[in-house]
VEXMAR-754523 format. One line per field, with one value per atom (N, C-alpha, C, O, CB): atom name; residue in three letters; residue number from 1; x, y, z; chain. Coordinates in nm, 2 decimals. Each point is the difference from the previous one (the first is absolute). Glycine has a CB too. Example, Ala and Ser with C-alpha at 12.3 -4.5 7.8 and 13.67 -1.06 7.14 Angstrom:
BEGIN
atome N/CA/C/O/CB/N/CA/C/O/CB .
residu ALA/ALA/ALA/ALA/ALA/SER/SER/SER/SER/SER .
num 1/1/1/1/1/2/2/2/2/2 .
u 1.32/-0.09/0.09/0.10/-0.29/0.15/0.09/-0.08/0.05/0.07 .
v -0.57/0.12/0.12/0.00/-0.12/0.23/0.11/0.11/0.11/-0.17 .
w 0.78/0.00/0.00/0.07/0.05/-0.19/0.00/0.08/0.01/-0.23 .
chaine A/A/A/A/A/A/A/A/A/A .
// end
This chain:
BEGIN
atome N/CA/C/O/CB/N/CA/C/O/CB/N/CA/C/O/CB/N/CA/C/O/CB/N/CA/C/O/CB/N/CA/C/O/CB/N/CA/C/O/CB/N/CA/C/O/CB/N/CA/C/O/CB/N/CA/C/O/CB/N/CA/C/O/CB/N/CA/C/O/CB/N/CA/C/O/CB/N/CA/C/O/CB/N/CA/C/O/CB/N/CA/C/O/CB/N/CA/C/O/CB/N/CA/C/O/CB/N/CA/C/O/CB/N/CA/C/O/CB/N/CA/C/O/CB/N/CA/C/O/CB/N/CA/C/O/CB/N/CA/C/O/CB/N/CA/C/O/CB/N/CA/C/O/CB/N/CA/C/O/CB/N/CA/C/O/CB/N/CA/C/O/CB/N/CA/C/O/CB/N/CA/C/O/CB/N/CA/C/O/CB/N/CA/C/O/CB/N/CA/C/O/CB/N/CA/C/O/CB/N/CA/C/O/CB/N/CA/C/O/CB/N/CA/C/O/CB/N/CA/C/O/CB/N/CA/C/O/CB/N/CA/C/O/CB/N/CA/C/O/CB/N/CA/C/O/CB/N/CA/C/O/CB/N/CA/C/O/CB/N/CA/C/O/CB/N/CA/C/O/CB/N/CA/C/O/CB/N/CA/C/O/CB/N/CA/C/O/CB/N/CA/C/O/CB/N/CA/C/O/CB/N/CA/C/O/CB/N/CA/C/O/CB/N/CA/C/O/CB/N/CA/C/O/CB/N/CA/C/O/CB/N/CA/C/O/CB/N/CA/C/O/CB/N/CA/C/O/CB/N/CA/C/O/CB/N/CA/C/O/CB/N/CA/C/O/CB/N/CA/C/O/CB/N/CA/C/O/CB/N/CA/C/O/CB/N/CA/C/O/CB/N/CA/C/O/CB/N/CA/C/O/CB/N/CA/C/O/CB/N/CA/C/O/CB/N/CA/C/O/CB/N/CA/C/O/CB/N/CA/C/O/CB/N/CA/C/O/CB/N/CA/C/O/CB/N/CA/C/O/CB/N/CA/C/O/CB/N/CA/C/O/CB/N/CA/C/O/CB/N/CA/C/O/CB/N/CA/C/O/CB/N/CA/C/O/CB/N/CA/C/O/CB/N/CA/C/O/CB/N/CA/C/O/CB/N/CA/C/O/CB/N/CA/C/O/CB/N/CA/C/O/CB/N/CA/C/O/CB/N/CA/C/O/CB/N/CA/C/O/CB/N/CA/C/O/CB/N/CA/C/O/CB .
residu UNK/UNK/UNK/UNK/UNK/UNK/UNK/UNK/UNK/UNK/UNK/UNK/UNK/UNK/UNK/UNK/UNK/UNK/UNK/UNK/UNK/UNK/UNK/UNK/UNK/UNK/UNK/UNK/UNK/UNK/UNK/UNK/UNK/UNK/UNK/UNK/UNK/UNK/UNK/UNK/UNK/UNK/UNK/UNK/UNK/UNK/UNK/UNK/UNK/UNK/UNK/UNK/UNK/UNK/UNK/UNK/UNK/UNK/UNK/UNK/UNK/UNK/UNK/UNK/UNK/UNK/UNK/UNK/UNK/UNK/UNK/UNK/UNK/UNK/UNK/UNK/UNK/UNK/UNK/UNK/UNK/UNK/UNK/UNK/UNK/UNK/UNK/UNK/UNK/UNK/UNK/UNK/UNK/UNK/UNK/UNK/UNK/UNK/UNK/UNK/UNK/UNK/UNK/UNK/UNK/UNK/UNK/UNK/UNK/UNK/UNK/UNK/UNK/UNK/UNK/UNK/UNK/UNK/UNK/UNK/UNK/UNK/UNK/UNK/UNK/UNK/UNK/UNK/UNK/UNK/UNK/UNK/UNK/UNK/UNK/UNK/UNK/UNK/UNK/UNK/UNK/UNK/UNK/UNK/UNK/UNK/UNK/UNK/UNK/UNK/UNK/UNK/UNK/UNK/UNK/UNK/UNK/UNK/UNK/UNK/UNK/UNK/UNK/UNK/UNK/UNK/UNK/UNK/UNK/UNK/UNK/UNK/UNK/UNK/UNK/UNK/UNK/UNK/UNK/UNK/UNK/UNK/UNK/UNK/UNK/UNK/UNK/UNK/UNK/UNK/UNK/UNK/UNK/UNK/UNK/UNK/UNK/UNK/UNK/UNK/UNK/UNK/UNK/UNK/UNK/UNK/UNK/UNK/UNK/UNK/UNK/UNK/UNK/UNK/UNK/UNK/UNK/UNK/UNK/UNK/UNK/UNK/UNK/UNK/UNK/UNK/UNK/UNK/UNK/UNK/UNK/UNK/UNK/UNK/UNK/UNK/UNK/UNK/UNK/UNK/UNK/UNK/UNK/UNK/UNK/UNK/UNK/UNK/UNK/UNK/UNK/UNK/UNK/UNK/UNK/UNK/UNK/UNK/UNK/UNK/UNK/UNK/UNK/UNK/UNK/UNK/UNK/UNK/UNK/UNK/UNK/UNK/UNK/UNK/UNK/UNK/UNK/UNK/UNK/UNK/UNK/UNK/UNK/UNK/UNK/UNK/UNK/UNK/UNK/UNK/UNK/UNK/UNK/UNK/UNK/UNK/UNK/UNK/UNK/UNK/UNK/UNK/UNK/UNK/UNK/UNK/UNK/UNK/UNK/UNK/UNK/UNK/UNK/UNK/UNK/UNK/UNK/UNK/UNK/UNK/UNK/UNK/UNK/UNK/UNK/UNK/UNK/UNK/UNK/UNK/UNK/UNK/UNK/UNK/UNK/UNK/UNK/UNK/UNK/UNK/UNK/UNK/UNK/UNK/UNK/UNK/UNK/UNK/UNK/UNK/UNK/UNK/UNK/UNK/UNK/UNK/UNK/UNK/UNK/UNK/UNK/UNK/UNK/UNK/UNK/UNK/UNK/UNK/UNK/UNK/UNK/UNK/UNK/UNK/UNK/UNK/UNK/UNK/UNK/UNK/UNK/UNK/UNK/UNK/UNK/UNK/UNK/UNK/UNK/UNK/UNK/UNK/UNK/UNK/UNK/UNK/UNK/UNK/UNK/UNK/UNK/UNK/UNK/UNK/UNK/UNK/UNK/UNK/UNK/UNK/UNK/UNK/UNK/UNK/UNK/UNK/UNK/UNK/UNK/UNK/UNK/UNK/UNK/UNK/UNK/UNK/UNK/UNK/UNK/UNK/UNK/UNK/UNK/UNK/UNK/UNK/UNK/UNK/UNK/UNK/UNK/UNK/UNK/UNK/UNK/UNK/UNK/UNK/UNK/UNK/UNK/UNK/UNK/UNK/UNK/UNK/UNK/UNK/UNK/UNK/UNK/UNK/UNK/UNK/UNK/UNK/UNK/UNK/UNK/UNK .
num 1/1/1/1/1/2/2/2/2/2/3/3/3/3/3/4/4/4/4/4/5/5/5/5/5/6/6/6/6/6/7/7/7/7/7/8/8/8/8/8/9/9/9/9/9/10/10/10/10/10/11/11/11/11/11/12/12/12/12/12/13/13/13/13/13/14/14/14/14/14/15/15/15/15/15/16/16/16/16/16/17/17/17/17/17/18/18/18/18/18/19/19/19/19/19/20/20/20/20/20/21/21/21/21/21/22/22/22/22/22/23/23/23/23/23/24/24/24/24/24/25/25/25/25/25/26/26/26/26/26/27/27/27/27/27/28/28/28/28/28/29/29/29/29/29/30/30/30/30/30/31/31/31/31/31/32/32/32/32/32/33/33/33/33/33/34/34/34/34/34/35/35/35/35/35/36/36/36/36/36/37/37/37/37/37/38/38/38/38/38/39/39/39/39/39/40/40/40/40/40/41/41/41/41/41/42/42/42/42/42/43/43/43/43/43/44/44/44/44/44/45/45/45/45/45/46/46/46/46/46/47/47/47/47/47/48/48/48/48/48/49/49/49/49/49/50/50/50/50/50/51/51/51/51/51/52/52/52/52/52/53/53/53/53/53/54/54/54/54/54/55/55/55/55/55/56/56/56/56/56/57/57/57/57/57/58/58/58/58/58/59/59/59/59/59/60/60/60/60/60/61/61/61/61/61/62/62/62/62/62/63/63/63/63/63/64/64/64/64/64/65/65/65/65/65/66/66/66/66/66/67/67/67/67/67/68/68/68/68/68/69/69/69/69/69/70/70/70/70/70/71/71/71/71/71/72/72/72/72/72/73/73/73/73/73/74/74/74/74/74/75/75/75/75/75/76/76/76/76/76/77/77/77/77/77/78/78/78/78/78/79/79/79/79/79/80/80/80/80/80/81/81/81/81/81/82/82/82/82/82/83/83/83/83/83/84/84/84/84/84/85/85/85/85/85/86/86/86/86/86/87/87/87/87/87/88/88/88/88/88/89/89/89/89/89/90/90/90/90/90/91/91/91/91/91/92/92/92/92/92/93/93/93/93/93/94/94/94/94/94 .
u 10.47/-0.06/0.00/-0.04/-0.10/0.17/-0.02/-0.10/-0.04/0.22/-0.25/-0.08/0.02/0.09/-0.17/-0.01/0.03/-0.16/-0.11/0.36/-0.18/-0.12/-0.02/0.10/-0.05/-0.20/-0.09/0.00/-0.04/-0.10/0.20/-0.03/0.14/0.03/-0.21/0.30/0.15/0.01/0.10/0.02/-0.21/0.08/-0.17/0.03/0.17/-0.31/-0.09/-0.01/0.04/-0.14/-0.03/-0.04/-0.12/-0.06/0.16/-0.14/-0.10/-0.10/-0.07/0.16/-0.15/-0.16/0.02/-0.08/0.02/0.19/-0.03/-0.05/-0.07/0.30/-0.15/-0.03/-0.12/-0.04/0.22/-0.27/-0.14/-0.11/-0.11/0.19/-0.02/-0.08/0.03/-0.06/0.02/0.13/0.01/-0.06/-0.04/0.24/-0.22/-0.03/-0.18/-0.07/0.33/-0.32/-0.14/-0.02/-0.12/0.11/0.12/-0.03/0.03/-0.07/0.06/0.14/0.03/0.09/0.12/-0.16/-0.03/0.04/0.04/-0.08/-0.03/0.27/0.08/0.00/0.02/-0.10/0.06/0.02/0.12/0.06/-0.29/0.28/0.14/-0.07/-0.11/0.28/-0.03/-0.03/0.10/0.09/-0.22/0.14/0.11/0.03/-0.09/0.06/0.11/-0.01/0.12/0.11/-0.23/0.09/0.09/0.12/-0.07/-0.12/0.28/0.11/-0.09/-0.12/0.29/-0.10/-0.04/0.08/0.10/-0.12/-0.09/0.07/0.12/0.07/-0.22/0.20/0.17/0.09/0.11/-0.16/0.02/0.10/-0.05/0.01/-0.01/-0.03/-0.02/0.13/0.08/-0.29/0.23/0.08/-0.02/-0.08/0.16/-0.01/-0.04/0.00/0.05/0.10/-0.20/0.03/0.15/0.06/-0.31/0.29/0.14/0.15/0.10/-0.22/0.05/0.08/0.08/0.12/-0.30/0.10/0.00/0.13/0.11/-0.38/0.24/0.06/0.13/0.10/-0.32/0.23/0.12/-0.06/0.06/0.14/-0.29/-0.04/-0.02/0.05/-0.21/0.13/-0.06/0.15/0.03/-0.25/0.30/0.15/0.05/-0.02/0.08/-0.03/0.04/-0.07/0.07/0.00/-0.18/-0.11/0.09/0.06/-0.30/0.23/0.06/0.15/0.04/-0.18/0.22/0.11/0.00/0.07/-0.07/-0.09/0.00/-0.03/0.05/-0.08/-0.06/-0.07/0.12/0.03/-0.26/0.30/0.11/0.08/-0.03/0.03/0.06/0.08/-0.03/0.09/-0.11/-0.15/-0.02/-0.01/0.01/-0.10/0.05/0.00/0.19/0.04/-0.29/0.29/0.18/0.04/0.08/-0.01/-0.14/0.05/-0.09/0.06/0.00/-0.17/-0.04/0.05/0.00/-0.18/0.23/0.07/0.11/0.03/-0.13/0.17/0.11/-0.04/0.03/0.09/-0.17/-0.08/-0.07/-0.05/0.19/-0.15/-0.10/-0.11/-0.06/0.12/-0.10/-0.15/-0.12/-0.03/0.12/-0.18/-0.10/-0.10/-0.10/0.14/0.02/-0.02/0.06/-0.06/0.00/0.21/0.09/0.02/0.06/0.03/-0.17/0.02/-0.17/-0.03/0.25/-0.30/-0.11/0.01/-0.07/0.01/0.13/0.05/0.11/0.02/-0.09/0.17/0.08/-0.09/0.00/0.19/-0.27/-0.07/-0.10/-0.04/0.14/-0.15/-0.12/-0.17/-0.12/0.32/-0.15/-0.12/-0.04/0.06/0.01/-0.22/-0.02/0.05/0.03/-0.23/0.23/0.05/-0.10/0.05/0.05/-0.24/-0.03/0.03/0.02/-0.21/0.21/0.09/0.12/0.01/-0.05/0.13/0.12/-0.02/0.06/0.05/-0.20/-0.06/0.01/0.05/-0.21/0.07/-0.10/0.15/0.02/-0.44/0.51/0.10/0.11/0.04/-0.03/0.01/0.09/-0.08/0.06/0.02/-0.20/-0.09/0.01/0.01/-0.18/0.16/0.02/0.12/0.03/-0.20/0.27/0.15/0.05/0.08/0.01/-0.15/0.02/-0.08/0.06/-0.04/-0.13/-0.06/-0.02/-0.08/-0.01/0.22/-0.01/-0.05/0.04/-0.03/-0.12/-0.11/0.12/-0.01/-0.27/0.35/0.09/0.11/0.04/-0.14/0.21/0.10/0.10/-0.01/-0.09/0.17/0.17/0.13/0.12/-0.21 .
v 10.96/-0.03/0.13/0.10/-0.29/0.22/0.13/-0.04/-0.11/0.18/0.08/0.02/0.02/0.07/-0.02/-0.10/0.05/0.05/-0.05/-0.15/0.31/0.07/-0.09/-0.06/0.26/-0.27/-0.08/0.03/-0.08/0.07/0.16/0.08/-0.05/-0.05/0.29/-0.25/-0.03/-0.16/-0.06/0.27/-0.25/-0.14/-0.08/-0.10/0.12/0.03/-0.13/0.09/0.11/-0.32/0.15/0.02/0.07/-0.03/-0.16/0.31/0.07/-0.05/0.04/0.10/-0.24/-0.09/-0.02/0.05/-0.19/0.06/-0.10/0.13/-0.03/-0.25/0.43/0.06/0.04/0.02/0.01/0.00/0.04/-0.13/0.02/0.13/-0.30/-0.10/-0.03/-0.10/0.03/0.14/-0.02/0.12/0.02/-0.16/0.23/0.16/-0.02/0.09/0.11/-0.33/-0.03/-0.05/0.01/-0.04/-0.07/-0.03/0.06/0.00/-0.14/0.25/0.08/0.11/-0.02/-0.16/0.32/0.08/0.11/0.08/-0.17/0.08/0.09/-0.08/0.05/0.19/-0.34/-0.07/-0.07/-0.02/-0.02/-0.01/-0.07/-0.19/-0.05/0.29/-0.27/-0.15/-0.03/0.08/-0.12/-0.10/-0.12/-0.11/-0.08/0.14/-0.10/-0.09/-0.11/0.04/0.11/-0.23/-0.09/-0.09/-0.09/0.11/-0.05/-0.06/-0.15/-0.03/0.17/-0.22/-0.11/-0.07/0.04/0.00/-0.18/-0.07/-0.02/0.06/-0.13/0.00/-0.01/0.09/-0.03/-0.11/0.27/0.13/0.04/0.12/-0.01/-0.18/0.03/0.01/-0.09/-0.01/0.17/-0.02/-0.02/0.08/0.02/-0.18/-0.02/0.16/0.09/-0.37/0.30/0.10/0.02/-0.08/0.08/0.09/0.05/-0.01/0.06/-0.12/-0.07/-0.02/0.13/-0.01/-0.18/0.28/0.15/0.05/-0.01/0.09/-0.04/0.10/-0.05/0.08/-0.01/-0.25/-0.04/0.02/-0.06/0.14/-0.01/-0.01/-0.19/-0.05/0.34/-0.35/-0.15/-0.04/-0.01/-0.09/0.09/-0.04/0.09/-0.07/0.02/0.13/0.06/-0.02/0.00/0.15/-0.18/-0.08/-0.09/-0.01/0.02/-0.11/-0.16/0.02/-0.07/-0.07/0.23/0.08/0.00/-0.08/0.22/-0.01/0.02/-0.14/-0.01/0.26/-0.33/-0.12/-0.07/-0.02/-0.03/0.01/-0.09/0.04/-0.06/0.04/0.09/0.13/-0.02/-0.03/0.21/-0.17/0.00/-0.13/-0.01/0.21/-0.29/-0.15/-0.02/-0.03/-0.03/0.06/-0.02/0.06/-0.06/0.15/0.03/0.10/-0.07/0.00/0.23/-0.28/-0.08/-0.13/-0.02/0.14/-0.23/-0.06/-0.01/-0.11/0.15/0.11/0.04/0.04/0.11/-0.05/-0.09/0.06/0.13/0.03/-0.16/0.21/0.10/-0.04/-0.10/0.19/-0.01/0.02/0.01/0.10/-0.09/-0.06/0.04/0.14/0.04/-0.30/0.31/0.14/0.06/0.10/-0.11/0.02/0.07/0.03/0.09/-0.20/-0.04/0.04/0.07/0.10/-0.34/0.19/0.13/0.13/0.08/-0.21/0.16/0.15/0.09/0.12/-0.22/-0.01/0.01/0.06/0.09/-0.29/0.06/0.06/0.03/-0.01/-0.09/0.15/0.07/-0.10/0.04/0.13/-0.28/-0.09/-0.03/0.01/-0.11/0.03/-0.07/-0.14/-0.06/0.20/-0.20/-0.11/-0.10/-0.11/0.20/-0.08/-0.14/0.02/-0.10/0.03/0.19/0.02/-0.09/-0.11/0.39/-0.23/-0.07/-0.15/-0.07/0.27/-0.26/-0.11/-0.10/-0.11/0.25/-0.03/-0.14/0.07/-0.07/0.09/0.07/-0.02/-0.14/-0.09/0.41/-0.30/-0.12/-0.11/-0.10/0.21/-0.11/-0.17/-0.02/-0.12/0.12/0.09/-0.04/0.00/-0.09/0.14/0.04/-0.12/-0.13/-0.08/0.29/-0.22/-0.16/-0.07/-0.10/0.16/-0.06/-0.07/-0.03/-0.05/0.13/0.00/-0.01/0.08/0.00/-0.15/0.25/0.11/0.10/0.06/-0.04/-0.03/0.13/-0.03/-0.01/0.15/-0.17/-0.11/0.10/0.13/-0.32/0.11/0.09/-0.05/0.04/-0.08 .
w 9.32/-0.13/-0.08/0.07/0.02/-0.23/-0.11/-0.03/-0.04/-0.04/0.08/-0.07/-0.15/-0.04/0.25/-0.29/-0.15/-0.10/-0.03/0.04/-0.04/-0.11/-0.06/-0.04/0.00/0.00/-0.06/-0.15/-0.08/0.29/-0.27/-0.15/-0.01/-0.11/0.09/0.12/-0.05/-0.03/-0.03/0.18/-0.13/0.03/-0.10/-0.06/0.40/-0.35/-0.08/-0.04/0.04/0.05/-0.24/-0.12/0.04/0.10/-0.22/0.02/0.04/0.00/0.09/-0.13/-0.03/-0.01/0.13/0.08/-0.31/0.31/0.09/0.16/0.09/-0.23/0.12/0.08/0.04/0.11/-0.15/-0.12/-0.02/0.08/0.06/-0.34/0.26/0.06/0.09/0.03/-0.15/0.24/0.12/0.06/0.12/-0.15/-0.07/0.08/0.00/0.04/-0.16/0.07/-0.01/0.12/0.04/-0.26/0.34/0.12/0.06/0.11/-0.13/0.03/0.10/-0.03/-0.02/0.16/-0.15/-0.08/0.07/0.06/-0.24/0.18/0.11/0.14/0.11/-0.22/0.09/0.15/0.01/-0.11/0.13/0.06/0.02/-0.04/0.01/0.24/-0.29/0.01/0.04/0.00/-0.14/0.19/0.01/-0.08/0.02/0.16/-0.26/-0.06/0.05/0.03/-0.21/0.18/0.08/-0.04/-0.06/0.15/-0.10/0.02/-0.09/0.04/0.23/-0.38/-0.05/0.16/0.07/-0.42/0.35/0.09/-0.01/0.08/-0.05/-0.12/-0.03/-0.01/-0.03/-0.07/0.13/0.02/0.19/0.04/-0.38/0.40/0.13/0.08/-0.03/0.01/0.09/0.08/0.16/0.06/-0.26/0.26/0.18/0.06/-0.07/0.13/0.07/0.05/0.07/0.08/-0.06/-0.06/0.03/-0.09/0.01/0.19/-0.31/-0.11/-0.08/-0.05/0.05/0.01/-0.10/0.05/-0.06/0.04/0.15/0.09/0.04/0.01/0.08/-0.07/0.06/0.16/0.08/-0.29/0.24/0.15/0.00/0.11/-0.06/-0.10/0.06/0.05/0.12/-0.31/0.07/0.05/0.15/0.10/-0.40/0.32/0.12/0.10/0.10/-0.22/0.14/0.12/0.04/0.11/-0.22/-0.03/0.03/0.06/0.09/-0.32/0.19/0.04/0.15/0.07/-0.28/0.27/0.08/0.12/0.11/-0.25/0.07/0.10/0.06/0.12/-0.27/0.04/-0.02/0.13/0.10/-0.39/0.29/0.09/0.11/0.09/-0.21/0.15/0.13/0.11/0.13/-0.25/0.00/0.01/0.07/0.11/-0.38/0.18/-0.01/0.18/0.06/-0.42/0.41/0.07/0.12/0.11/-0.28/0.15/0.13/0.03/0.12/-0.15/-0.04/-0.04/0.09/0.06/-0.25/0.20/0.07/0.14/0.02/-0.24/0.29/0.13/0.04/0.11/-0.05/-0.20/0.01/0.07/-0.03/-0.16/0.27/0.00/-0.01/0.06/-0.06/-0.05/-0.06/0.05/-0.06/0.02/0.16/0.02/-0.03/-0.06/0.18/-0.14/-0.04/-0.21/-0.07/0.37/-0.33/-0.15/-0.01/-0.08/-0.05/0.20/0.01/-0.01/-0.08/0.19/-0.04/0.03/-0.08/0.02/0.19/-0.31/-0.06/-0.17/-0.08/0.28/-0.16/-0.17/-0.04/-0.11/0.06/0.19/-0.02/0.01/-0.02/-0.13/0.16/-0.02/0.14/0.11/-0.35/0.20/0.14/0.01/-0.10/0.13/0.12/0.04/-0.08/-0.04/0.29/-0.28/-0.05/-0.14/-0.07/0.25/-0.26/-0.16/0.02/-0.06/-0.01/0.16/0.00/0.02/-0.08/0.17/0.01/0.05/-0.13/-0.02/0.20/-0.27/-0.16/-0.08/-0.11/0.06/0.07/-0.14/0.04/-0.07/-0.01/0.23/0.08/-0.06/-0.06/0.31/-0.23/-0.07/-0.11/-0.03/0.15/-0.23/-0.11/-0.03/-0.08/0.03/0.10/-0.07/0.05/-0.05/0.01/0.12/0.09/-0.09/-0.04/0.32/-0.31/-0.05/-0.21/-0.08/0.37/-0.30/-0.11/-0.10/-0.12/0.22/-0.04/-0.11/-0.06/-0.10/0.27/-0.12/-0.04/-0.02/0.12/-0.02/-0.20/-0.03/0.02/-0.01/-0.16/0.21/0.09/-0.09/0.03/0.28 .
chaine A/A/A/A/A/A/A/A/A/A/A/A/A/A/A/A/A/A/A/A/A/A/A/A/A/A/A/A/A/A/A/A/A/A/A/A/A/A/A/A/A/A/A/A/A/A/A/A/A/A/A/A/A/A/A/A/A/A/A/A/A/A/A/A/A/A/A/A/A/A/A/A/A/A/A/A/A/A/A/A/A/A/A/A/A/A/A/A/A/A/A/A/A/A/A/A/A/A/A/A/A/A/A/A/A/A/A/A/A/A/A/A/A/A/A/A/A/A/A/A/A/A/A/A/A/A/A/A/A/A/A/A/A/A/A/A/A/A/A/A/A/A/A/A/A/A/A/A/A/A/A/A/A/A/A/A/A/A/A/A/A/A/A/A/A/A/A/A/A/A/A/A/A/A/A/A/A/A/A/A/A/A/A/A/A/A/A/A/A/A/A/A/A/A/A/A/A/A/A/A/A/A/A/A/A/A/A/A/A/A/A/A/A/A/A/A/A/A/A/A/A/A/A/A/A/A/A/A/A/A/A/A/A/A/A/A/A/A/A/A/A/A/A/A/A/A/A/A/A/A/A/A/A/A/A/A/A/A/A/A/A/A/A/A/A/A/A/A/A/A/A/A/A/A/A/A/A/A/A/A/A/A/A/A/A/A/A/A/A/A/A/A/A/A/A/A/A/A/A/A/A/A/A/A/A/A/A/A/A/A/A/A/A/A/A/A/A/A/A/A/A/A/A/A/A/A/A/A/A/A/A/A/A/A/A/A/A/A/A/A/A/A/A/A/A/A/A/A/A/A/A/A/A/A/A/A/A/A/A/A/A/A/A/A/A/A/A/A/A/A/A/A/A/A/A/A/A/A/A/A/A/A/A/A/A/A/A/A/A/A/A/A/A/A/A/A/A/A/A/A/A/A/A/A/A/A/A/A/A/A/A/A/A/A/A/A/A/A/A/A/A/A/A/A/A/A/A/A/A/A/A/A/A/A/A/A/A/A/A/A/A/A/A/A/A/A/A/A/A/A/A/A/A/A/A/A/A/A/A/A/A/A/A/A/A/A/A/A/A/A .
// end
């Protein structure tokens, strides 16, 4: 997230009436609901997860392991366990 100078960006009344609740303090102001975004959305990390799941799902599929893609991708056997369950089951569309 950027930070942005409060004097560059709003109106000086509105800085003087914020500086009455917290003056020199940081704030957060938050995202209107309708500009939310899911986690990972931003980054493209969410997509590459589902990427990587997909993969591993496809790779056990093929007689991998479930130790061996443990150890391949760094996760534990019951990670691999619930990503194998959720593409079987639909949570994670292939």
């Amino acid at each position: 997230m950027k930070h942005e100078k409060a004097q560059d960006i709003l109106p000086k009344d509105l800085i003087e009436l914020i500086q009455k609740y917290i003056d020199g303090g940081y704030l957060y102001i938050p995202r209107k609901s309708n500009n939310k975004k899911s986690w990972g959305e931003s980054s493209g990390l969410k997509h590459e997860i589902k990427k990587r799941n997909i993969e591993i799902y496809n790779r056990y599929r093929k007689s991998i392991s479930i130790k061996q893609l443990s150890k391949e991708y760094y996760l534990s056997e019951s990670s691999i366990r619930r990503i194998i369950y959720q593409c079987r089951s639909g949570k994670i569309d292939i």
